[in-house]
N, C-alpha and C positions, 0 to 999 in steps of 0.2 A: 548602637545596640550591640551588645557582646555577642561573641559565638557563644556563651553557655547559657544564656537564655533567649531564645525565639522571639519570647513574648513581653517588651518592656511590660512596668507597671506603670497603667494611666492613670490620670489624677480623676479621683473620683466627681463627677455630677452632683451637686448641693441636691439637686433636686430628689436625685435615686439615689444615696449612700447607699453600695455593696461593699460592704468589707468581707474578703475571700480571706481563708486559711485553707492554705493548701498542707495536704496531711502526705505525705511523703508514702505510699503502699508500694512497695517494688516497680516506683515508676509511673504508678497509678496517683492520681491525684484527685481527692474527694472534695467539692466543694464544700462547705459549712457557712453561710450569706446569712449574714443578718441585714433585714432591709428595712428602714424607716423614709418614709416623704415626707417633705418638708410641709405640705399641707394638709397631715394629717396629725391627729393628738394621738395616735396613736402608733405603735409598729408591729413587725409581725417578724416570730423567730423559727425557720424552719433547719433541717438541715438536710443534705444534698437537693431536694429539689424544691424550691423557693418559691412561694405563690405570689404573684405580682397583682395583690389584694388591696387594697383601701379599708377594708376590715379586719381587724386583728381578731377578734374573738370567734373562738370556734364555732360556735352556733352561729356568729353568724355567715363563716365560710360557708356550713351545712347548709343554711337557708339561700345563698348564693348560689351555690351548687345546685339544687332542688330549680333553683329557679333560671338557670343554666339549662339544666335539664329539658323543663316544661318547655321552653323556649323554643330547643330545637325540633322537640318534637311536633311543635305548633308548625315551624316550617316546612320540616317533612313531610307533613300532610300536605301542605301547599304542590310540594312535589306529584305526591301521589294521586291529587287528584285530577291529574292533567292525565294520565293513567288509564286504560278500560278498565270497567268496575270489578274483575274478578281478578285483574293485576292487581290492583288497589285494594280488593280486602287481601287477597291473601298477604301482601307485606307487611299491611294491619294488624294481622292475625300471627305474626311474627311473635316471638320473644323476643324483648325488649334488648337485651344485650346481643341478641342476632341482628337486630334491627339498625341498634347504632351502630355496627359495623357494615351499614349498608353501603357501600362505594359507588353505583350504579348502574340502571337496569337501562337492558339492549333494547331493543325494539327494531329487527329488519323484515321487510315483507317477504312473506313468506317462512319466515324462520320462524322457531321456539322462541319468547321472550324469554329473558335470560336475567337474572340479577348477581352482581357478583362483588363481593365483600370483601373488608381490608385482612390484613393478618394470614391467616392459614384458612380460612372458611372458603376460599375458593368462592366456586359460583354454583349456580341452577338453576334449572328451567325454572319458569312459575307456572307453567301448565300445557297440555298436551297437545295443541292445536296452534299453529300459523300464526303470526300476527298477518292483519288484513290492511288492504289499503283505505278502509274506510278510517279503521283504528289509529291508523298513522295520520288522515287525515284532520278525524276529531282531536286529539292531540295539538298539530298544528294549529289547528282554531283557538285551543285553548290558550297555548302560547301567544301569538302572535305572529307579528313580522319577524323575522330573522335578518340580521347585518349580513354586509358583504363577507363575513369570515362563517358565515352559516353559522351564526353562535345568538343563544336569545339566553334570557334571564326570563326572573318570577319577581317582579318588585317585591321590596322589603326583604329580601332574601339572598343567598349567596351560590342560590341552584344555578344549573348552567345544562343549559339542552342545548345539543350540536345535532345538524340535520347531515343528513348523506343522500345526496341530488343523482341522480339518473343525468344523463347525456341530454335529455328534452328537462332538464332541470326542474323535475318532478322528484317529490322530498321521497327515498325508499328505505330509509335508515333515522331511527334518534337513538343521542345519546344520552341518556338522563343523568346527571351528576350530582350527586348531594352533594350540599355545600354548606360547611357547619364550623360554627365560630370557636373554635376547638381552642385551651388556651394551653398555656403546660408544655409550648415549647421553648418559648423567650429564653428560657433557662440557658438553652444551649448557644447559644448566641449572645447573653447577656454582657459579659464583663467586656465583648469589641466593638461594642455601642458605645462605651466609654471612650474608643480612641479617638470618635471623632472622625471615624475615616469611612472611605467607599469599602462595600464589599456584595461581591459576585455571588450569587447561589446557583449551582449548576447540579444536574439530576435530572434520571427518566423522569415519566410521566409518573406520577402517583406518591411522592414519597415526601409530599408536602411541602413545596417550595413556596407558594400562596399562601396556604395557610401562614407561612412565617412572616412573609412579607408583610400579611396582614396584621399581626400581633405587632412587629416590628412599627409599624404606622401608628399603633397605638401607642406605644412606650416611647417612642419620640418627643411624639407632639403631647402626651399626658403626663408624661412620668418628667423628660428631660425639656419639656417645653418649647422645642423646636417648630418652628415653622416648616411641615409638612406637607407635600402636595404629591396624591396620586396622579398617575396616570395611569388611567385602569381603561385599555383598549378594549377588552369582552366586559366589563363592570363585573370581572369577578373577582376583585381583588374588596370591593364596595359595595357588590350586590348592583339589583338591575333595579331601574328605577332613578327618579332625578334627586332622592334623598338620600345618601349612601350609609349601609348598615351602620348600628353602633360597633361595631367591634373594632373599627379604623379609630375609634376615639375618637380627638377635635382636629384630624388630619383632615385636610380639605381634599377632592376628590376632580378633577377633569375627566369629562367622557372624552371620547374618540368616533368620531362618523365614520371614519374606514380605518382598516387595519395601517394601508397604506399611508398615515396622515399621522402615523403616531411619533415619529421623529418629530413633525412639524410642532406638533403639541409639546411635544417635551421642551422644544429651544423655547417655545409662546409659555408655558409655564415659567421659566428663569426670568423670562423679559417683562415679564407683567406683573407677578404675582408675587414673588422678592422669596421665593423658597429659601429655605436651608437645609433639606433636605425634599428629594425628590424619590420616588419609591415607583418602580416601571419592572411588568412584566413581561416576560418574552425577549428577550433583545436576538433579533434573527437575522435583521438585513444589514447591510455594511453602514446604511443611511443613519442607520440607529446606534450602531456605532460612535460613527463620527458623534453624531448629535452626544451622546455618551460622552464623549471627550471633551468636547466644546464647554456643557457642565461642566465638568469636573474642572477645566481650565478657571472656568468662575469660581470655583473655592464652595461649589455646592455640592455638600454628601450624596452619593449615590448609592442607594441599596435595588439590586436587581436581581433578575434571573433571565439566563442561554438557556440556549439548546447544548446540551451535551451531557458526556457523564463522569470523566476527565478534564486535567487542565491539558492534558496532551491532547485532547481532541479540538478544545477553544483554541491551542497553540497550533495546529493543523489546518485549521477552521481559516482561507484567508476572506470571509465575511467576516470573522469575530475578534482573528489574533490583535486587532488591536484594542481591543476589549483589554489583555495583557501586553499590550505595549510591541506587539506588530515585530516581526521577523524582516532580518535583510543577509544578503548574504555577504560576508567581510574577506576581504584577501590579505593575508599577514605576509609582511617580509620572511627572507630567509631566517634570520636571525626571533625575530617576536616568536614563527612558527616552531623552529627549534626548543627554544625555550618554554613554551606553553605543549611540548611535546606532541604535538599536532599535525595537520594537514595544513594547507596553506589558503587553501579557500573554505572556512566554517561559518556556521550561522550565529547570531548575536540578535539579543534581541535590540529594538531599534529606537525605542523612547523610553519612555518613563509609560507602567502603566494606568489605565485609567482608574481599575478599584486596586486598592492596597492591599486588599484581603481575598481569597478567592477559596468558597465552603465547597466540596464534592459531598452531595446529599447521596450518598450510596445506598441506606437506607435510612428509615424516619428516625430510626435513634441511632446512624451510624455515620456518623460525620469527618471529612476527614480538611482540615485547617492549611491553607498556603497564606506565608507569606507570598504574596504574589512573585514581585521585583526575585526576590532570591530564589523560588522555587522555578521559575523561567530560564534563569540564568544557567541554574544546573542543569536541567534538564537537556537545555541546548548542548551544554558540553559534555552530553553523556555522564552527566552524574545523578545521583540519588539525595534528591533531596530531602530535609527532615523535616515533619509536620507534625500538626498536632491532633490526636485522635481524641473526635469528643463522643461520648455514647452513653446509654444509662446500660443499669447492672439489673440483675432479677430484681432486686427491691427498687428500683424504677432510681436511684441515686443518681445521678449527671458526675459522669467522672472524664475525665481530660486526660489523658496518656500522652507526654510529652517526649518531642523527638525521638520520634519513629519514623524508621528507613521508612521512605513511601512505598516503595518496592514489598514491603513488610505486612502493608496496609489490606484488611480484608475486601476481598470484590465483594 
């Protein structure tokens, strides 16, 4: 691959033809995708942001849409009425566009319930009085059992309540999390699905690293026909319940009995189930790592997500850096140290790493592109390496900003 382009061009998928024109704007680069499937009679021509549709005709996108819509709102309620009744109407009682920007309501004893929402709407109270330990209890009921990672689901849905336990492991906290088959992200991720290769998603809490995961599971196993296989430890990548949402597509799904066991599921998925692509979230312990590796050693795609919000911190990280091919520390002769202008004991990274591609989810449309291998290297030697900025514009367009200092790159 040349130094003047980052990003070979992959050989397009029969099954998803993308053909990109890239439009040359001071750097800026505008996708234009026209996308047809191969089992469809029809296609669909948008430009910058490409609906990954099976219906070409506008109406019936609208009717798609509409019904998209109804859909979640049918869930949401499933949320809400796990809810006291005056939590649950007043969210009801919402406006519709406040509503779908609902993120998730607090519940701790004694405190104001709280709801707080994505974008700039912030949070607030839903009403004037405590919640109660009765309230948290009914709740519970409504839920159910809770796993060892204190996380429970809503069958047929992609909600996610997390409890916060007292010392006598009495529940004094839920977390309600709405959880909605959101689609319209694939876009920015689409064209390095084409390479065929692993790739890392890393990012705080909240700026949709699931949600891609999950879109991703669908355009594998539907669009590029891949043999697909979750591991979904909290079933929130599938939703909770033993049928996992549609929004995975014909991706197959594995639960997990303990957090601790999800390594072991991942190597028993390669060994049994003949993946070709394997989709796991969280990767946090060194177990899972390895296990990471082992995959990928088999010649099976890995799409995942860490903990972190840098590759400097995965490279930091020694649970994760082998996720990027793991740090050692190298001693140069006089002469090698000389010439490499250096010190004589520096760090290098130490293999090959496990994903080729590593996304820093900064924010939900502010993406920032590693080639993994190169961006490690430099960094180890004190250099700045170049990436790729992906993000939408005010008219929501997917544009790509190519080789940009990282150092360059917005927090």
């Amino acid at each position: 691959m040349s130094n003047s382009s980052l990003w070979a061009t992959a050989n397009t998928n029969p099954a998803a033809a993308v053909r990109v024109k890239r439009l040359n704007l001071n750097q800026k680069y505008y996708y234009s995708s026209s996308i047809s499937y191969s089992s469809s009679s029809s296609s669909s021509s948008f430009t910058g942001c490409p609906l990954r549709m099976r219906m070409g005709k506008r109406a019936h996108m609208a009717t798609a849409s509409n019904c998209l819509h109804h859909e979640q709102e049918d869930h949401l309620l499933s949320l809400l009425q796990i809810l006291p009744r005056d939590l649950h109407d007043n969210l009801l009682n919402q406006p519709q566009p406040k509503r779908a920007q609902l993120l998730e309501v607090i519940m701790d004893l004694g405190r104001l319930p709280e709801a707080r929402y994505l974008d700039d709407l912030g949070a607030q109270y839903l009403r004037t009085t405590a919640v109660s330990l009765k309230e948290l209890e009914d709740a519970q009921n409504a839920v159910g059992d809770f796993g060892g990672d204190n996380r429970a689901g809503i069958a047929g849905t992609l909600h996610r309540i997390s409890a916060i336990r007292s010392r006598k492991g009495m529940i004094v906290g839920l977390t309600c999390r709405v959880g909605r088959a959101v689609s319209g992200h694939i876009d920015m991720v689409y064209d390095l699905l084409q390479y065929s290769k692993s790739i890392l998603f890393i990012g705080r809490p909240g700026v949709g690293k699931t949600t891609v995961l999950r879109e991703i599971a669908r355009v594998m196993s539907d669009e590029y026909h891949k043999r697909v296989v979750i591991i979904d430890t909290s079933n929130e990548i599938g939703g909770d319940g033993n049928i996992p949402h549609a929004a995975i597509g014909r991706a197959r799904r594995m639960q997990v009995t303990e957090p601790s066991m999800q390594h072991k599921v991942m190597i028993e998925a390669v060994e049994n189930h003949m993946p070709e692509v394997i989709i796991v979230d969280e990767i946090g312990t060194e177990s899972e790592a390895l296990a990471c590796r082992s995959i990928a050693e088999r010649g099976v795609i890995l799409i995942a997500t860490a903990h972190g919000q840098k590759l400097e911190n995965i490279i930091k990280n020694p649970t994760l850096t082998d996720l990027v091919g793991g740090v050692e520390t190298v001693t140069l002769g006089d002469g090698e140290a000389k010439s490499r202008k250096c010190q004589k004991t520096i760090l290098e990274r130490q293999a090959s790493p496990t994903f080729e591609f590593l996304i820093e989810m900064r924010q939900r449309d502010y993406w920032v592109t590693h080639q993994t291998e190169k961006s490690v290297d430099l960094l180890l030697r004190g250099k700045i390496p170049q990436v790729e900025v992906r993000t939408r514009d005010k008219e929501l367009k997917f544009v790509i900003e190519r080789s940009k200092a990282y150092d360059q790159c917005d927090a």
